[in-house]
N, C-alpha and C positions, 0 to 999 in steps of 0.2 A: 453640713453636719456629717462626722465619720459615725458610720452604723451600718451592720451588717443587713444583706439585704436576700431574703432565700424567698420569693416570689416568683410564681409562676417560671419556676426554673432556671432561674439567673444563676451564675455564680458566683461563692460571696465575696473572693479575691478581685474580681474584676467591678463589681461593684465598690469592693472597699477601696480600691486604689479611686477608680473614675470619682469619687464624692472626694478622696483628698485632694487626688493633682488638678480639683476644680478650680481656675481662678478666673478671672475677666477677661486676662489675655489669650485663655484659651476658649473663650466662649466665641462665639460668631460665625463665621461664613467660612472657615480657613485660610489661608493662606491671601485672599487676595481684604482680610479684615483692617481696615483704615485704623483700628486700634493699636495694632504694633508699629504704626509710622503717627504715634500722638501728635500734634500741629500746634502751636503758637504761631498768632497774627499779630507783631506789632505793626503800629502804623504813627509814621509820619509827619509832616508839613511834606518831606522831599520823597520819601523812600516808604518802603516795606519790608521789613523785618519778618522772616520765613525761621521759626527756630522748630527743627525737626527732632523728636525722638528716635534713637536706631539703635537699639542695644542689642549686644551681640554683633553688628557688622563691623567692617572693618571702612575702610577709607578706597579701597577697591572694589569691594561690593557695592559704592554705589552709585550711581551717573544721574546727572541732573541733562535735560534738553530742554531747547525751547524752540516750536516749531506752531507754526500757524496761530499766536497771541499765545500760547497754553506753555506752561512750563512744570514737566513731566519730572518729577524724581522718581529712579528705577530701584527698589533696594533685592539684590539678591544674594541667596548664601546656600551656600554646600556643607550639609555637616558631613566629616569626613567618619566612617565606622571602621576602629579598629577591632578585628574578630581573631585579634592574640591572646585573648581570656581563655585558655582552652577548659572546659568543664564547669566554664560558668554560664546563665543565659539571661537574659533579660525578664525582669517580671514585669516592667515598662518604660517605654522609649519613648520621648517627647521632643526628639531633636531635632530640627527638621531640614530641609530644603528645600525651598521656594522662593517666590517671588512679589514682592509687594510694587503698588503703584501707589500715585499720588498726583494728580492734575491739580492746575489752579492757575486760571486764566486769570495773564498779568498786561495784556494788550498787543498790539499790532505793533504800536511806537518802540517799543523794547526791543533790543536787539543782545547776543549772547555778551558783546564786550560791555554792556553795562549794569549784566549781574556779577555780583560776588557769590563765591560763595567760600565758605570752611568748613573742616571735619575735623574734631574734636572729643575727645571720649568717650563716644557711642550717639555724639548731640551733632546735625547738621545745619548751620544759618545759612540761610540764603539772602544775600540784600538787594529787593530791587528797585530801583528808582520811579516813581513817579513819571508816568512822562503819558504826553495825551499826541495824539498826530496832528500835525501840524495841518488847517485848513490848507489846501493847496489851492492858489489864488488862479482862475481861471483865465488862462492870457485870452486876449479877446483876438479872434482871427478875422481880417477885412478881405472882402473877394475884390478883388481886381474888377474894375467895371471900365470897359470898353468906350473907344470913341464909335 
């Protein structure tokens, strides 16, 4: 709700902005809030279907790894501040630079050549296969017994 706020010596412009530029994507923890990387799981018979939200980056800002079962999407961005406005200033700035993560342990079996993935107009799929490790069949070792 926009409404001026003169309480225990607030100001009423910084109040009136902070109630508008309210929304959900600004709410949380900062920068590192799982809300600006929103997540879809579809899922399979064979595969896992990873569909990422990323608005705002670009196809550079963002690296997927996969390293010890867990596959890490990195989303990070620079806003660039041009200060050629001469005699103008900011009443408020919300643009930001940071870095967002995203873990989601996909197993041991997985390896990089059998994710996909694509970048798409601010939307990231990731597809990963299904796959479980193979029991590895324990060769039987016989000692040498002597005459």
């Amino acid at each position: 709700m926009m409404r001026p706020s003169i309480i225990n010596g607030t100001n009423f412009l910084e109040d009136l902005f902070d109630e508008f530029f309210e929304t959900p994507f600004m709410k949380g923890t900062g920068l590192t809030n799982v809300a600006a990387m929103k997540t879809d799981i579809k899922e399979s018979d064979s595969e896992y279907e990873v569909i990422m939200d990323l608005p705002g980056f670009t196809k550079e800002d963002v690296k997927a790894e996969l390293k010890d079962g867990y596959l890490t999407v990195l989303a990070s961005h620079t806003e660039e501040t041009n200060e050629a406005d001469e005699g103008k200033k900011y009443v408020r700035k919300e643009r930001y630079t940071g870095h967002y993560k995203r873990d989601f342990f996909v197993g041991d079996a997985v390896t990089e050549e059998d994710i996909k993935a694509r970048f798409k107009d601010g939307v990231l799929t990731i597809i990963v296969p299904k796959k479980t490790k193979e029991p590895e069949i324990e060769e039987k070792k016989y000692i040498a017994i002597e005459d």
